[in-house]
C-alpha positions in Angstrom: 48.8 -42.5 -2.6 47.0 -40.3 -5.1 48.3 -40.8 -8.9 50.7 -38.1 -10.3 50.0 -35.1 -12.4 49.6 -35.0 -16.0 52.7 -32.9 -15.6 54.8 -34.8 -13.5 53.5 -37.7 -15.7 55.1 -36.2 -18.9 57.8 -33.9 -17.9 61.6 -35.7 -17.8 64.8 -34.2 -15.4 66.1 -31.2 -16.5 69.4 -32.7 -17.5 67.7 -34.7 -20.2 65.1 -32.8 -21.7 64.1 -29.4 -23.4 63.1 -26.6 -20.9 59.7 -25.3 -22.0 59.0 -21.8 -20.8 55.4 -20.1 -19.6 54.7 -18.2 -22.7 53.4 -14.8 -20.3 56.5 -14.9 -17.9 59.4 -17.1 -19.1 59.4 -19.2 -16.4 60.5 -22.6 -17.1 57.2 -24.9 -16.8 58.4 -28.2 -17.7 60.9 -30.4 -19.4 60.0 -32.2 -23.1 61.5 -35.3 -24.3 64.2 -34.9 -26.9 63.3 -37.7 -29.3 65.4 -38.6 -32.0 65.4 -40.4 -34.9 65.9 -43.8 -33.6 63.1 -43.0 -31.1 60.9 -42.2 -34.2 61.6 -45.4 -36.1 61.1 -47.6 -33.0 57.2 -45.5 -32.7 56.8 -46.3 -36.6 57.5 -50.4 -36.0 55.3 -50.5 -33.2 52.3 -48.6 -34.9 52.8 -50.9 -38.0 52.4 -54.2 -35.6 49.8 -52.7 -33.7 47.4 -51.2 -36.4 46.1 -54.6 -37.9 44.6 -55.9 -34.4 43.3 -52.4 -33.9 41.6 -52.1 -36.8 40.0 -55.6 -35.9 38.3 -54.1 -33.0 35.7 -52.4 -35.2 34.4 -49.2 -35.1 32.0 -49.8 -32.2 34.7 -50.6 -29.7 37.0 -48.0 -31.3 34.2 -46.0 -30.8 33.8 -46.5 -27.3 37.1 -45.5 -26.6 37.1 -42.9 -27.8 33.9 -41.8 -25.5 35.4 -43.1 -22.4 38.7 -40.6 -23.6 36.8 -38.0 -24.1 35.2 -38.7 -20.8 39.1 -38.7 -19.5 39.8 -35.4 -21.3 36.7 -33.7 -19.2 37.9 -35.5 -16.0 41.0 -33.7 -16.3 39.7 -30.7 -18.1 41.0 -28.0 -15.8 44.2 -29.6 -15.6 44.6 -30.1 -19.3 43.7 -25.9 -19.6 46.2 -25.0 -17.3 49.2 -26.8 -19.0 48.0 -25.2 -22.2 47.5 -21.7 -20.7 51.4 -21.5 -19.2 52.4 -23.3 -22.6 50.7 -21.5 -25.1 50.2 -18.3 -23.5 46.4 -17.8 -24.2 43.5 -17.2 -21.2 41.8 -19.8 -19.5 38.8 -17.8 -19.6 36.8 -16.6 -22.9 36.9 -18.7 -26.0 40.7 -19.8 -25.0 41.7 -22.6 -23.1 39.3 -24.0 -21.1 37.3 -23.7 -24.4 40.2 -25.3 -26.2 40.0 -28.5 -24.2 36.0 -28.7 -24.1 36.6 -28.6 -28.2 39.5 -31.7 -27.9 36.0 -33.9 -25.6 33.5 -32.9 -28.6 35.8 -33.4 -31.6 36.5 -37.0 -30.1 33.3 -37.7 -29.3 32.0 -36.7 -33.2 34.8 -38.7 -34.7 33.6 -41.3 -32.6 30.3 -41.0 -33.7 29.8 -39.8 -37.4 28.6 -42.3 -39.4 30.7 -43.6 -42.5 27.9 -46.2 -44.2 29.1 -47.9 -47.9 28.2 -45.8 -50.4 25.8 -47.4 -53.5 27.3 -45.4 -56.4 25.9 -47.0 -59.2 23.0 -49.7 -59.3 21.2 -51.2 -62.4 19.3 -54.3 -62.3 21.4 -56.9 -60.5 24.8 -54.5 -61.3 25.9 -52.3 -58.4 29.0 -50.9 -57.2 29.6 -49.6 -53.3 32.7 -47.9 -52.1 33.4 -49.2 -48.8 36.4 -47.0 -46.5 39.2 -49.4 -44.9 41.7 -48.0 -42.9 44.9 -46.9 -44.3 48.0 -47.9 -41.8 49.7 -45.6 -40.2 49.4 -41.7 -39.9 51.9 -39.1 -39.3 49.8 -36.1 -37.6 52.3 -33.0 -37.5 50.8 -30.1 -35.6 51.2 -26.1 -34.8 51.6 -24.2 -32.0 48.4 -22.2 -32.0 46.1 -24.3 -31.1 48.1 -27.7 -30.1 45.7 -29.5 -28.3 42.7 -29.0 -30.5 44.5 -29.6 -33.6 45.8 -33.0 -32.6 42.4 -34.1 -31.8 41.5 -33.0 -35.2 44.3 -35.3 -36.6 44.0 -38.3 -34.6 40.5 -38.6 -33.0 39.5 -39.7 -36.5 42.5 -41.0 -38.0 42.0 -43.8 -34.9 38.5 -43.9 -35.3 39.3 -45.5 -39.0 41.3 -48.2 -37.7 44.9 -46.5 -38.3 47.3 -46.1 -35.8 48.9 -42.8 -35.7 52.3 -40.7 -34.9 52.1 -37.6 -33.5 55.0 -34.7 -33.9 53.9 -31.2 -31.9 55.4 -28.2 -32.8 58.6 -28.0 -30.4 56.7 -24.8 -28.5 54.4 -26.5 -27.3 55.2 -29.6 -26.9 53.7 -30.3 -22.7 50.0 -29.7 -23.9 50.2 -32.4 -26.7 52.1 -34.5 -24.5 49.3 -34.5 -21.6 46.6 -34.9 -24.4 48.5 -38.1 -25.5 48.8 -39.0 -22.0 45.3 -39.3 -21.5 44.4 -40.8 -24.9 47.5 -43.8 -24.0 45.0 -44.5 -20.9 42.7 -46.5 -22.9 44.7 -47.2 -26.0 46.6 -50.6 -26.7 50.0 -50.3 -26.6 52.1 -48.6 -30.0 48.5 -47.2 -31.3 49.3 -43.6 -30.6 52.5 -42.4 -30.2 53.9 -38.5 -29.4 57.1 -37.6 -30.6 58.8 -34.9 -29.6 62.0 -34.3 -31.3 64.0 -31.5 -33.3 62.8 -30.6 -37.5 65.2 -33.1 -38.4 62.5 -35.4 -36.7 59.4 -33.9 -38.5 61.4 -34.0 -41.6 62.0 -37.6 -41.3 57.6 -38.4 -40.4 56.9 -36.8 -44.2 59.2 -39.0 -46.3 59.3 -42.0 -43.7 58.2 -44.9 -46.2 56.4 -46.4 -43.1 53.8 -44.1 -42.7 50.8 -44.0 -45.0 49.4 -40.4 -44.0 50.3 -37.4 -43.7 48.4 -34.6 -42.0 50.0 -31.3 -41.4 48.6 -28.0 -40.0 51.5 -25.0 -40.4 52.5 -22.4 -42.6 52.6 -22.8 -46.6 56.6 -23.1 -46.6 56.6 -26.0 -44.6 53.8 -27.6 -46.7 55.0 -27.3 -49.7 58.5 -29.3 -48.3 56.1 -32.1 -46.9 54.9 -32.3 -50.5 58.2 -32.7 -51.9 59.1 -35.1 -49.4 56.2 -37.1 -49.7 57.0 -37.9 -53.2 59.4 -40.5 -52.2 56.6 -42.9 -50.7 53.3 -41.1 -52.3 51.5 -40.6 -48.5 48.6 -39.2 -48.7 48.2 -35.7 -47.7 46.1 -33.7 -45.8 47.0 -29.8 -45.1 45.7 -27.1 -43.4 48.2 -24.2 -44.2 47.9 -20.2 -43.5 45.5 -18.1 -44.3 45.7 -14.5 -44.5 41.8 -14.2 -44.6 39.6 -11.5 -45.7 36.0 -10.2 -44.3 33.9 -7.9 -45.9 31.0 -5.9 -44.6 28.3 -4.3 -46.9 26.6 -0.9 -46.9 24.6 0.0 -44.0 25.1 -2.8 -41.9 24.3 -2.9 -38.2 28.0 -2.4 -36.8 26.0 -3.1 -33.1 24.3 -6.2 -34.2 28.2 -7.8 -35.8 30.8 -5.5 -33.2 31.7 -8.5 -31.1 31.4 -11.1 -33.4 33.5 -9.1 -35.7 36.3 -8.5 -33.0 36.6 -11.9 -31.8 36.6 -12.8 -35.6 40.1 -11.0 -35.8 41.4 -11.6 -32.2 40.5 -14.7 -31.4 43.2 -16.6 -29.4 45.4 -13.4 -29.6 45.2 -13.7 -33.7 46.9 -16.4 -33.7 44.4 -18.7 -35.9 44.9 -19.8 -39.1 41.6 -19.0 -39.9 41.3 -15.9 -37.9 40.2 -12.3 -40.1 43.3 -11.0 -40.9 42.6 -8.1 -43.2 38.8 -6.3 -43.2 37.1 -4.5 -46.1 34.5 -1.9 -45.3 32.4 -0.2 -46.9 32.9 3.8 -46.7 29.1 4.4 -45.8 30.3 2.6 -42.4 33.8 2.3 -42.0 34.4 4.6 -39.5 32.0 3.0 -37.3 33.4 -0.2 -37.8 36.8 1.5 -37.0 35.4 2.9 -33.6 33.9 -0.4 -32.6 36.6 -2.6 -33.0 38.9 0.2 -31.5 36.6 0.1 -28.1 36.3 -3.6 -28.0 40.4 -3.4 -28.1 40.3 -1.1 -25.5 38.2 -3.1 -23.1 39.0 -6.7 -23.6 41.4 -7.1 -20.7 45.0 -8.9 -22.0 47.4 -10.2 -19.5 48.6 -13.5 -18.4 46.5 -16.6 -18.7 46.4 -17.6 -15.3 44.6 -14.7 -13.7 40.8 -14.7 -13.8 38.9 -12.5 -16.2 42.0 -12.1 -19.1 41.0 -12.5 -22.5 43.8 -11.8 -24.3 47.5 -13.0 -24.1 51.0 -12.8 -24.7 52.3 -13.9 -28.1 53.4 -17.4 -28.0 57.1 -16.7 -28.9 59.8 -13.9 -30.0 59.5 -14.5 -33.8 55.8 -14.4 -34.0 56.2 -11.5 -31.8 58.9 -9.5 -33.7 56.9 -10.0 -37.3 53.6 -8.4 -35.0 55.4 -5.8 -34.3 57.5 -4.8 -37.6 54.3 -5.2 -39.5 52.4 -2.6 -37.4 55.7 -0.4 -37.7 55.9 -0.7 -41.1 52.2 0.5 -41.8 52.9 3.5 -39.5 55.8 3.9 -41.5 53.5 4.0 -44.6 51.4 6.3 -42.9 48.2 3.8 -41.8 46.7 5.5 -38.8 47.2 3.5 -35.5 43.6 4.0 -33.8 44.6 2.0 -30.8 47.6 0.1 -29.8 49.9 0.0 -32.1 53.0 -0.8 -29.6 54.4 -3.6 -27.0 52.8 -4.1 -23.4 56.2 -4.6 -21.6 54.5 -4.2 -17.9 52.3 -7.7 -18.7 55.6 -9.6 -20.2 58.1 -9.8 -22.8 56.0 -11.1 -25.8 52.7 -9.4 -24.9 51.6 -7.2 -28.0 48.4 -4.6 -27.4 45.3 -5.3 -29.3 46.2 -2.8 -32.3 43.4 -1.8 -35.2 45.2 0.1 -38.1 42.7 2.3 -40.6 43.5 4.1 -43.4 45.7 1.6 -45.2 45.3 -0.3 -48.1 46.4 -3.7 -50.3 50.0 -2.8 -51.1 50.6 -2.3 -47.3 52.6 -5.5 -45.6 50.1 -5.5 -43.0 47.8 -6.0 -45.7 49.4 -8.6 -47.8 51.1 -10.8 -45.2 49.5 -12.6 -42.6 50.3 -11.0 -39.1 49.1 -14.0 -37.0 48.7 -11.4 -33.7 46.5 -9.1 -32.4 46.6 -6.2 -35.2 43.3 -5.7 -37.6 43.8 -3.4 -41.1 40.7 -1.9 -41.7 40.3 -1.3 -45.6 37.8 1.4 -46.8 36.2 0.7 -50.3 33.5 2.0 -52.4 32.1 -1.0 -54.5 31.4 -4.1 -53.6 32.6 -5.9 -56.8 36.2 -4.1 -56.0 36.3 -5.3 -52.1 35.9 -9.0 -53.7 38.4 -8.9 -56.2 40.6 -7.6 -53.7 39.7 -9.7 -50.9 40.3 -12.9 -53.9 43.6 -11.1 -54.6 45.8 -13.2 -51.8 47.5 -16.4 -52.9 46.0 -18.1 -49.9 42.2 -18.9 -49.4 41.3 -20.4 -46.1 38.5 -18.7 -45.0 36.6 -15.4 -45.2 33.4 -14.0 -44.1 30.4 -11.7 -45.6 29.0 -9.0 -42.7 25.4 -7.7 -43.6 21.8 -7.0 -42.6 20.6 -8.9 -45.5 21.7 -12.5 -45.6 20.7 -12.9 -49.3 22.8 -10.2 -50.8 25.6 -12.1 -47.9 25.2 -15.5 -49.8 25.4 -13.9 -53.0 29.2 -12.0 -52.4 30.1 -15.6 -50.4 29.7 -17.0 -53.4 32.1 -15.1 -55.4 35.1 -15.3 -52.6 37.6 -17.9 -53.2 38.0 -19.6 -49.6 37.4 -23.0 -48.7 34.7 -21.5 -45.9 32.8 -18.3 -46.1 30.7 -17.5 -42.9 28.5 -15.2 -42.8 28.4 -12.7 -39.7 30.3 -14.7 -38.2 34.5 -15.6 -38.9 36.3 -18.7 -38.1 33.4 -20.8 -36.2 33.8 -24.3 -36.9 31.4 -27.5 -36.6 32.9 -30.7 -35.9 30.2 -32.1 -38.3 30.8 -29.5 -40.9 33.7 -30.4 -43.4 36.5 -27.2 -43.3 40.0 -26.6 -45.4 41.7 -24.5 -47.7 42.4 -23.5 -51.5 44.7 -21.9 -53.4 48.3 -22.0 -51.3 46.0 -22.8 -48.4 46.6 -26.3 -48.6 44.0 -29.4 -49.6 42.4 -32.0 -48.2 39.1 -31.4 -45.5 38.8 -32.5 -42.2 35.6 -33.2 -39.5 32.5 -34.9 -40.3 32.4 -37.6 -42.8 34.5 -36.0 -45.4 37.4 -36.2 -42.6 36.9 -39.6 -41.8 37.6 -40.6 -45.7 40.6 -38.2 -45.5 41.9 -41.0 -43.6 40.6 -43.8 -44.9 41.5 -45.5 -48.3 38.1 -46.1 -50.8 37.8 -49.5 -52.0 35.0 -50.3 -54.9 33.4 -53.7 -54.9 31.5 -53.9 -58.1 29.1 -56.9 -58.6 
């Protein structure tokens, strides 16, 4: 008898679970668990009495299971994208889903294999002093809808790396993709290591001030970060957060448009723009603004949007009716202000209910909601300015700083205005790339904390000095 499917695996009857739609056609795809509080503390006792025997495994056979579940993760890649295409709405094809799961194997696999060494911080004669990293206890990793699947890996692939056991609490719209993921990871883990809950905010509210839990990492909007602070007062977790970013890219005189078109579009629409770090608002220069305008416009044009399952779609739906009614009264609002709508601008009602065309608004400027909030969807405000020392000021103007990006033909002068923008990453040509081995979070109201490489492995981790 061949063994069940990751969805039959995690899916419960209809009668007793949460019916979670297909984001493109509304179609009901599955049914979550409704955990509840009780459910939650039971998790909590069993990762406390499992987390001191798998912290004595050591990072070499922590290590290796990780591999062997990343292996997992590609055995069951194609199943794992499918889930998260219906669930989340976006493509299986172009940097979407399929590319989202390929990213949950590698992120494993680098947690699994960065090296964390003691550190010799201070050494005279026979005096020296190392910080060593011990594991902290127990994590509470809550993530977004966005990008579930990826995120969570980011959370816990290093988090159990470290010796800690973890919790995990997915955002209730996607709930089936994080589910699958912890389905694999369970195949290799010992029993109360990792553990997916998926229950109501009063649940998620309950991981951040749960005096069991040791560490928090969240990824979500600033609101909700700033209550996990609050919360977290009560027991003094540790925090790590990844909050919005409403992030700015500005390209310099004379640059190529060819040579940075595509890079620059999927910079702004990757996964639908709805990234965190995606380009949310883009400063150009007048000398080539409107070629920048008519690029970005064509690209929107062509890049074909529909729903995920069908070969050769790029671009989907909006993952759910809020997200898609603040899309939409954003782009209203700067036609209302008089922005000009080169192209889309409206809903795409034959593809589904939430899809939104790929929309690229000129002629507006800071001031403009479109502008100042973060749209998280597929509409770019194109910003003409003059001097460069004004584009940085405004681009430094938000409240948030995640990321932001520098688009030239001379990477010098590109280094030089990086250097001035107050984001916790600045690419350069480029927007929103990430290296599991390079370390990446926010300032400002962005959040704190940084995550991949080594720097993420001490985010979960608690420094010990042993000075002799």
């Amino acid at each position: 008898m061949s063994s069940p499917s990751l969805l039959d695996a995690i899916t419960v009857p209809a009668g007793t679970g949460r019916s979670v739609p297909d984001a493109a056609t509304r179609e009901i795809i599955g049914h979550a668990p409704v955990h509840t509080l009780d459910d939650l503390e039971d998790a909590i006792c069993r990762a406390r009495a499992a987390q001191p025997a798998w912290n004595a495994l050591g990072h070499a056979e922590r290590s290796r299971l990780l591999h062997a579940i990343a292996d997992d993760i590609e055995a069951h890649a194609e199943e794992l994208a499918v889930i998260l295409s219906r669930e989340q709405g976006k493509p299986l094809d172009g940097p979407n889903a399929r590319f989202e799961v390929g990213a949950c194997a590698v992120w494993t696999r680098s947690a699994a294999d960065t090296v964390l060494e003691p550190e010799t911080v201070f050494e005279d004669g026979p005096a020296r002093a190392e910080v060593h990293y011990d594991a902290l206890g127990v994590v509470g990793a809550i993530g977004p809808w966005n990008w579930p699947m990826m995120i969570t890996v980011w959370q816990i692939a290093p988090s159990l790396r470290m010796g800690n056991t973890v919790i995990v609490k997915p955002s209730g719209f996607t709930p089936l993709s994080v589910l699958a993921l912890g389905e694999i990871f369970n195949r290799h883990l010992p029993s109360g290591v990792l553990s997916v809950i998926t229950g109501d905010r009063e649940v998620g509210a309950a991981i951040a001030s749960h005096p069991g839990l040791d560490k928090i990492m969240f990824t979500g909007s600033t609101e909700t970060g700033r209550k996990i602070v609050e919360s977290s007062a009560r027991n003094l977790a540790r925090l790590t957060l990844e909050l919005g970013g409403n992030d700015a890219g500005i390209v310099l005189p004379d640059t190529d448009v060819s040579a940075i078109a595509e890079n620059l579009f999927w910079g702004c629409f990757i996964n639908t723009g709805q990234t965190c770090a995606a380009l949310k608002r883009l400063y150009v220069h007048e000398s080539v603004y409107e070629t920048v305008v008519n690029a970005l416009a064509d690209l929107a044009t062509a890049m074909p949007m529909g729903r995920g399952l069908d070969a050769g779609n790029v671009l989907g739906p909006l993952q759910n009716q809020n997200q898609f009614d603040i899309v939409r009264d954003l782009v209203d609002d700067a036609r209302a202000q008089g922005a000009r709508i080169v192209v889309g601008g409206e809903p795409a009602p034959e593809l589904g209910p939430l899809f939104y065309r790929a929309t690229v608004v000129a002629d507006i400027t800071d001031g403009s909601r479109l502008v100042d909030e973060e749209q998280f969807g597929p509409a770019i405000p194109v910003i003409k300015y003059a001097d460069v020392d004004d584009a940085v000021a405004r681009a430094n103007a938000s409240e948030q700083g995640l990321g932001a990006s520098v688009w030239s033909d001379d990477v010098d002068t590109a280094v030089e205005v990086a250097k001035r923008l107050q984001a916790g990453t600045v690419w350069i040509n480029q927007h929103g790339a990430l290296n599991p081995a390079v370390p990446f979070g926010g300032t400002k109201q962005s959040g704190y904390g940084q995550e991949f490489g080594a720097a993420g492995l001490k985010a979960v981790a608690a420094p010990k000095v042993i000075s002799r």
